[in-house]
C-alpha positions as a Python dict, from the first residue, in 0.01 Angstrom:
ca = {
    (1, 'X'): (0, 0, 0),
    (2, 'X'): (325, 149, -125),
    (3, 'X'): (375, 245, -487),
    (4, 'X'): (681, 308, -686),
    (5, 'X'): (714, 535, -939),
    (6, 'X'): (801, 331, -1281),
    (7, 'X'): (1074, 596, -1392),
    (8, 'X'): (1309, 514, -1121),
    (9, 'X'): (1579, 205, -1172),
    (10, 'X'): (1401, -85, -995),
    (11, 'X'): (1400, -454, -1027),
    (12, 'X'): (1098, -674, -936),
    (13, 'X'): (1097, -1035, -873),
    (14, 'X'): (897, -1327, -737),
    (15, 'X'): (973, -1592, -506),
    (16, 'X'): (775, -1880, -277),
    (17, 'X'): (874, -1881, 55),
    (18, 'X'): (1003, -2273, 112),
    (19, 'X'): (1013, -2469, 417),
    (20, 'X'): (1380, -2392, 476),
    (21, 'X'): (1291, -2017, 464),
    (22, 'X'): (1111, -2054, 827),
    (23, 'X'): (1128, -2098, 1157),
    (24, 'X'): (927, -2368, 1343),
    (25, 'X'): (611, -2128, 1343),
    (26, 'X'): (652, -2120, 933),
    (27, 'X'): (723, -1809, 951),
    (28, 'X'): (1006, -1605, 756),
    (29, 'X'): (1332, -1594, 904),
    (30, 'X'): (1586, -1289, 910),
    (31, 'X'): (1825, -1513, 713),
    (32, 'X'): (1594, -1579, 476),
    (33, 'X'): (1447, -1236, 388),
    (34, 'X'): (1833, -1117, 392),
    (35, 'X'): (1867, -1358, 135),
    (36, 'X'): (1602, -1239, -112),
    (37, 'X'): (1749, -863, -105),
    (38, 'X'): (2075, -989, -144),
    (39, 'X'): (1971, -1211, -396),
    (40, 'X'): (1810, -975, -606),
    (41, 'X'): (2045, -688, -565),
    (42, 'X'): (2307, -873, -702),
    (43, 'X'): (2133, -959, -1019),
    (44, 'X'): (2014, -608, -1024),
    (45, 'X'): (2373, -523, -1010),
    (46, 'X'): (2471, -728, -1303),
    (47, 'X'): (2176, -594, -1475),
    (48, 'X'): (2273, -238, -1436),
    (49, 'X'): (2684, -294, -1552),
    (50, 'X'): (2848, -294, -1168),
    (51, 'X'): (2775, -610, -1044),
    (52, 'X'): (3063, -893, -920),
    (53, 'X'): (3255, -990, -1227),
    (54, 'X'): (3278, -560, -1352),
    (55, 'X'): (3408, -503, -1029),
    (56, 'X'): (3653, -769, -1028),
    (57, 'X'): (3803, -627, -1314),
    (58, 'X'): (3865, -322, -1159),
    (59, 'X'): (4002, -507, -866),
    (60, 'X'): (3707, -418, -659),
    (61, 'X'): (3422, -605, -454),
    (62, 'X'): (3059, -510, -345),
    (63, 'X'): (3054, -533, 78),
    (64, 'X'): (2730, -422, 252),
    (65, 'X'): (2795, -278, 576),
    (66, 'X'): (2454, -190, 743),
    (67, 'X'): (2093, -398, 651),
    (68, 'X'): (1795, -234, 839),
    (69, 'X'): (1388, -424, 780),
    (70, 'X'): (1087, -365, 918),
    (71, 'X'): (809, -676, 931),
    (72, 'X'): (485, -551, 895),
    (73, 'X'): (344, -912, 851),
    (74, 'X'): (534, -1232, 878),
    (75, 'X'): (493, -1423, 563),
    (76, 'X'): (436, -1806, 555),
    (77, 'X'): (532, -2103, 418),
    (78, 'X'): (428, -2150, 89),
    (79, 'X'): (274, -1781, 27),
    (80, 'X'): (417, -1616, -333),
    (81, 'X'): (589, -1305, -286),
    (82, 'X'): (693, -992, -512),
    (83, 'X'): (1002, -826, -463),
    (84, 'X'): (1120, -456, -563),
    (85, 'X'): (1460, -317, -505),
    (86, 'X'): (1554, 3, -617),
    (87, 'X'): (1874, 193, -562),
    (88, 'X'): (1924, 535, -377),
    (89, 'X'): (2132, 811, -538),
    (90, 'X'): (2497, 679, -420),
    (91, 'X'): (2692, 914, -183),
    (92, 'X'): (3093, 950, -199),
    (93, 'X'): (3144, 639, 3),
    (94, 'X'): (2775, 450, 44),
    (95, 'X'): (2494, 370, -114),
    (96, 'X'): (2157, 228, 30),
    (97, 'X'): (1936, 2, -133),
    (98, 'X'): (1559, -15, -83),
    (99, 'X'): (1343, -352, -89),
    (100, 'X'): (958, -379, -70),
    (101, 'X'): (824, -748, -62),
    (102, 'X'): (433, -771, -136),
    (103, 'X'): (230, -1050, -84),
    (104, 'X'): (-7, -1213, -319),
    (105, 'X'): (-272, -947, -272),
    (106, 'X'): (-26, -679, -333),
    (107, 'X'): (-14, -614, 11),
    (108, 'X'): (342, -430, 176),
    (109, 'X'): (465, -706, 417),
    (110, 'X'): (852, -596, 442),
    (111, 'X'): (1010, -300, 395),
    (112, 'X'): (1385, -327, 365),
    (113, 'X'): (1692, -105, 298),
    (114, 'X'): (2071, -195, 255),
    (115, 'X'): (2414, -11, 261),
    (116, 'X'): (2686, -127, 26),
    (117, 'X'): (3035, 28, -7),
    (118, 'X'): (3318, -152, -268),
    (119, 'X'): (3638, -231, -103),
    (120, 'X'): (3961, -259, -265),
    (121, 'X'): (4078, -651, -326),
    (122, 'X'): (4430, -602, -224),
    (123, 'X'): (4434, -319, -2),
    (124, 'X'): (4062, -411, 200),
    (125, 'X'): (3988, -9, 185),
    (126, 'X'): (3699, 152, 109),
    (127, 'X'): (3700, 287, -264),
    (128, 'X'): (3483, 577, -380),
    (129, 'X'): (3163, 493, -577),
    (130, 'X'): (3213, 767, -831),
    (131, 'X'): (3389, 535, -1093),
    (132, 'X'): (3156, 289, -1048),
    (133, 'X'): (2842, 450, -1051),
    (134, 'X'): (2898, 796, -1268),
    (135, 'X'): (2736, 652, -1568),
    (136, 'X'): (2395, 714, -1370),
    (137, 'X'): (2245, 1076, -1330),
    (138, 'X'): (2111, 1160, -969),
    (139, 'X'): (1750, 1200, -1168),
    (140, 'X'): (1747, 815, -1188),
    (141, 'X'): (1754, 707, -834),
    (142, 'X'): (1451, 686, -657),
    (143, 'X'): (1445, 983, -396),
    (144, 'X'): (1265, 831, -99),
    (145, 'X'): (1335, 535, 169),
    (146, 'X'): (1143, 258, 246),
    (147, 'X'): (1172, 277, 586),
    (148, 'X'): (1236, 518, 833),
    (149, 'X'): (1577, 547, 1038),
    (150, 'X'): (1739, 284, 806),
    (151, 'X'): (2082, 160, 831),
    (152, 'X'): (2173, 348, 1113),
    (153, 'X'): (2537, 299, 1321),
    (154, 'X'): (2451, 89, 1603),
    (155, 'X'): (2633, 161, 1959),
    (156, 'X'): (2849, -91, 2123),
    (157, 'X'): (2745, -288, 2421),
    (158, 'X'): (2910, -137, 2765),
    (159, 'X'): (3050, -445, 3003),
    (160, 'X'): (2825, -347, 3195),
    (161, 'X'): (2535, -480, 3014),
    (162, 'X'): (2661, -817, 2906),
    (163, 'X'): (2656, -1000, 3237),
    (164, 'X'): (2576, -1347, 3086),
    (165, 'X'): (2795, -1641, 2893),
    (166, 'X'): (2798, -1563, 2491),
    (167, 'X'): (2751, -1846, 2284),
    (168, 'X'): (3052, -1923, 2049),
    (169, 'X'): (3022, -2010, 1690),
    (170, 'X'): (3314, -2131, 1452),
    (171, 'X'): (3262, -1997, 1012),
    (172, 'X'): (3206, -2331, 836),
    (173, 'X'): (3263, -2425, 515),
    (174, 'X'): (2869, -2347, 436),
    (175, 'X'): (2879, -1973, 610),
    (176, 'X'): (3095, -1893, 274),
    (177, 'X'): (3018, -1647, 13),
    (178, 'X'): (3196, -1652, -335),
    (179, 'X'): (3462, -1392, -155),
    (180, 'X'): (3526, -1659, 63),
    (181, 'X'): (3409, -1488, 396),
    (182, 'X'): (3128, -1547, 597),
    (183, 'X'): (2814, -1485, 370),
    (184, 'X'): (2627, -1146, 532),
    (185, 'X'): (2277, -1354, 539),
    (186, 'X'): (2390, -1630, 765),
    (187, 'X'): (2445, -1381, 1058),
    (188, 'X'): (2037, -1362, 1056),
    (189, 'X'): (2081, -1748, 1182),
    (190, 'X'): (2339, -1640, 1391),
    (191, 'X'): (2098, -1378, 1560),
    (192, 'X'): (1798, -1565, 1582),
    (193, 'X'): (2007, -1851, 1743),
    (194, 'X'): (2143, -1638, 1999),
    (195, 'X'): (1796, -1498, 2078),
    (196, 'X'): (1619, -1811, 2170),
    (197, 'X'): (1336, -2038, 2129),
    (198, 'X'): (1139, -1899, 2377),
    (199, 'X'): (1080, -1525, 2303),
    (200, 'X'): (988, -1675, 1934),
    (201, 'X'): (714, -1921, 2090),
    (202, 'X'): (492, -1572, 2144),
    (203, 'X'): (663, -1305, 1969),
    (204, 'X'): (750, -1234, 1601),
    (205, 'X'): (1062, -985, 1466),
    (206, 'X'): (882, -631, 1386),
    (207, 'X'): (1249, -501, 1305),
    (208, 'X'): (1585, -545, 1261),
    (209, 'X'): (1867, -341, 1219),
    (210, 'X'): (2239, -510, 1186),
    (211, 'X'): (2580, -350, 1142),
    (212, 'X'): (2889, -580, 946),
    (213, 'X'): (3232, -445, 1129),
    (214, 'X'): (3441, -702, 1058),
    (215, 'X'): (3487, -1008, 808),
    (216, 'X'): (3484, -1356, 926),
    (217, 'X'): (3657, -1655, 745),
    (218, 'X'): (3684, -2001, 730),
    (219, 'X'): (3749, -2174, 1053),
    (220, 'X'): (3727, -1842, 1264),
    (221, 'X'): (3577, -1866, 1622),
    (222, 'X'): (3340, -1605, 1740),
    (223, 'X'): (3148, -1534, 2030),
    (224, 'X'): (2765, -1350, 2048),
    (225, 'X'): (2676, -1154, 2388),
    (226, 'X'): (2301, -1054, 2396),
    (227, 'X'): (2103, -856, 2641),
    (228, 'X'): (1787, -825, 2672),
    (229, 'X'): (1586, -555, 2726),
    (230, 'X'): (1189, -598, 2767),
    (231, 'X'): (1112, -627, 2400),
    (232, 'X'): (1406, -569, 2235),
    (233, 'X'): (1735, -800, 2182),
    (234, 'X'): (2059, -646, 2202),
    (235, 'X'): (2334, -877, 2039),
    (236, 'X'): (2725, -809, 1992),
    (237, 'X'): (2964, -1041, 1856),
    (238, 'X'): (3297, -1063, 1902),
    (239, 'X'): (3588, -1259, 1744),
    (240, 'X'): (3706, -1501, 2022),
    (241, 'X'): (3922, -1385, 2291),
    (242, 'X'): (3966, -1011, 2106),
    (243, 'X'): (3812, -706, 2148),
    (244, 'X'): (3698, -723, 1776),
    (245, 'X'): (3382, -651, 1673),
    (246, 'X'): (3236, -869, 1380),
    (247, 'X'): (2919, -722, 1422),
    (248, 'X'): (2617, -577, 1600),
    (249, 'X'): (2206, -632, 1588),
    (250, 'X'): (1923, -464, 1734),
    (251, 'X'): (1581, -689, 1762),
    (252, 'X'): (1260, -521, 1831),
    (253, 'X'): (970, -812, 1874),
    (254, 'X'): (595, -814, 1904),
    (255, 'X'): (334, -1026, 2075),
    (256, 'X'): (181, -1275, 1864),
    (257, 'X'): (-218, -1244, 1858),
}
């Protein structure tokens, strides 16, 4: 079992997995284990004095680019579950976020790690973290990852790969965040949707790695191209007749037992 050291800045929370949190096998779904980091590293946010509303009044906005987990066991409905997050020293541009989720016996289930940026409100640019974050000395950050190879830039698919019809999804008024674009944990629906019923009926998600490129709002149409290869789930999505990326997801599965 993982440990973390007390000094670093962490937040720990508890949650029960609910019915709507899984799949038909009861078992946690990518949307809904997005959900608890993001969850909880916005109120850490808050907590620590950069969360939504300080940003806002320094015209600025939270956007995580990259979310990378690794499933060491699937948790269940009903189970009770512990969650840690603790922030990395921030870099000029970046900064990733590390989750553990525990189960009841303290046992490391999940291992998860984020990458936020803050974007400009009027200008959509990337602004530097320095301002935001300088209050903090680099001592205070916890200096290890949760996972290995997190948050890593995912290639694109060559045309050569995608040789099947995508499925096409339109942003409803439910896929919304409070920025009023398509809510980052609702493209773990979106992926599991595209990959199928049937690699689920034997398999469970071991990882998943998934890069935001582009915002999606209300009423937008997209399309997902996947390829599969053995076990692993290449997905792409596209807005709708355009060469723009909205975003890109690596699946790796394993065999049920």
């Amino acid at each position: 079992m993982n440990t973390i050291d007390k000094k670093y800045l962490q937040l720990t929370r508890q949650v029960t997995v609910a019915i709507g949190d899984t799949d038909f096998n009861r078992q946690l779904k990518p949307s809904a284990i997005m959900g608890y980091c993001q969850d909880i590293a916005t109120e850490h946010a808050e907590l620590l004095g950069f969360g939504y509303n300080d940003l806002l009044e320094k015209n600025l906005t939270w956007v995580m680019i990259r979310m990378s987990f690794k499933v060491i066991r699937s948790p269940n409905f009903g189970e009770t579950l512990t969650i840690t997050t603790l922030p990395e020293r921030p870099k000029n541009l970046d900064v990733n976020r590390g989750y553990y989720i525990y189960d009841a016996d303290g046992a490391l289930v999940i291992a998860a790690s984020s990458k936020w940026c803050v974007i400009d409100n009027d200008t959509h640019k990337i602004s530097r973290l320095a301002p935001v974050t300088d209050f903090l000395a680099d001592s205070d950050y916890v200096p290890f990852e949760p996972l290995d190879n997190a948050n890593l830039k995912l290639p694109t698919l060559s045309d050569s790969d995608i040789n099947n019809e995508p499925a096409v999804f339109s942003v409803q008024v439910t896929d919304l965040d409070q920025n009023i674009h398509m809510n980052n944990a609702r493209y773990g629906d979106v992926v599991l949707n595209t990959c199928g019923i049937d690699i689920l009926k034997e398999h469970h998600i071991s990882r998943f790695d998934i890069n935001f490129v582009s915002q999606l709002f209300i009423g937008d149409k997209y399309e997902v191209h996947k390829v599969q290869k053995d076990k692993t789930t290449l997905i792409e999505s596209r807005k709708l007749d355009s060469d723009i990326v909205v975003f890109r997801a690596v699946v790796e599965w394993q065999q049920n037992v």
